[in-house]
C-alpha positions as CSV (number, residue, x, y, z in Angstrom):
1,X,79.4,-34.3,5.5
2,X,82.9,-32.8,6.3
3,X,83.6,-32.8,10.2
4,X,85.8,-29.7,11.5
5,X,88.8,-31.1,13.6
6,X,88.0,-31.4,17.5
7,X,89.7,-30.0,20.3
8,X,92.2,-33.4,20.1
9,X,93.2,-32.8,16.3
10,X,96.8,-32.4,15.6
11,X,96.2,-29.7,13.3
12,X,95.9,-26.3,15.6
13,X,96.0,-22.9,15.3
14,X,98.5,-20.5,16.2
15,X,98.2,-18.3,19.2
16,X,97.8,-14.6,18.8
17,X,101.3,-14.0,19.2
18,X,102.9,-17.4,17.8
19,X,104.3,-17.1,14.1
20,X,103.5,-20.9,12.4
21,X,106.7,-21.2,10.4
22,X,109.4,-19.8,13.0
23,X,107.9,-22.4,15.6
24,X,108.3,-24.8,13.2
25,X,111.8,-24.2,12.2
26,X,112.9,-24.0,15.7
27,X,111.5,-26.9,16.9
28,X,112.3,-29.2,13.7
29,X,116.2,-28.4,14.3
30,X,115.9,-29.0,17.9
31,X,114.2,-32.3,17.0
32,X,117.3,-33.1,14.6
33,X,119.7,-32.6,17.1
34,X,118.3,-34.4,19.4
35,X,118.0,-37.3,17.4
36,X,121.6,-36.6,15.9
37,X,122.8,-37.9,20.2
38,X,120.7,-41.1,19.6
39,X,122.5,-42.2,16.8
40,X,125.0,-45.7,17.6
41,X,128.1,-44.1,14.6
42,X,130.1,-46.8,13.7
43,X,133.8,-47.0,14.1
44,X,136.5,-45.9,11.9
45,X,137.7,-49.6,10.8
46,X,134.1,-50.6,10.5
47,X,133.5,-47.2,8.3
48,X,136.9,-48.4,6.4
49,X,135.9,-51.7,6.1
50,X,132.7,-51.5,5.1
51,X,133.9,-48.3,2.3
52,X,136.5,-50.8,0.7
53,X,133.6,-53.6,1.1
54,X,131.3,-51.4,-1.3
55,X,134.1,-50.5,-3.9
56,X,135.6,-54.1,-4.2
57,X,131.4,-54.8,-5.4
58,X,131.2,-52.2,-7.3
59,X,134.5,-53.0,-9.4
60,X,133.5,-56.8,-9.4
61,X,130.1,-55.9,-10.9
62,X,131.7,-53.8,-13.2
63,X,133.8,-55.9,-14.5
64,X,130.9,-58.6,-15.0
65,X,128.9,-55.9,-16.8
66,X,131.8,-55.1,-18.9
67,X,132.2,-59.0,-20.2
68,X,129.0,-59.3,-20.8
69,X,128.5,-56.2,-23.0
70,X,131.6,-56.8,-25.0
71,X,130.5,-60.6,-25.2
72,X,126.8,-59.2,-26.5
73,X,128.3,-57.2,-28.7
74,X,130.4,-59.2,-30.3
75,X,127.7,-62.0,-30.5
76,X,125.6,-59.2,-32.5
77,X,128.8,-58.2,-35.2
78,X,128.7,-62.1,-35.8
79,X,124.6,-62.2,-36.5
80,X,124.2,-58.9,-38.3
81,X,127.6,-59.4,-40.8
């Protein structure tokens, strides 16, 4: 049997003059910037660092990927003529 939600549910509904979605809105910004001032943002050299860090993989993978398809492909010109 279905139970209805007690007095301690988290699911409530509005008061008579309260609009659901405004309330919401309002409070889910507030909640954002709020959280925004909790946030530790790292430094610029750490932010620089860790930017060239993630394009120096991304080239060296690359450039792996890249040998290995031209070495697959030319594997597959010598089996198939």
């Amino acid at each position: 049997m279905a139970r209805s939600p007690g007095r301690g549910s988290i699911l409530r509904r509005p008061a008579a003059g309260e609009r659901r979605g405004q309330v919401g809105i309002f409070q889910f910004f507030g909640e954002v910037v709020s959280e925004l001032k909790k946030v530790t943002w790292p430094s610029r050299e750490e932010t620089t660092r860790l930017t060239m860090l993630v394009i120096g993989v991304s080239i060296a993978i690359g450039i792996v990927l890249g040998v290995l398809d031209m070495s697959f492909s030319r594997l597959l010109d010598v089996i198939l003529f």
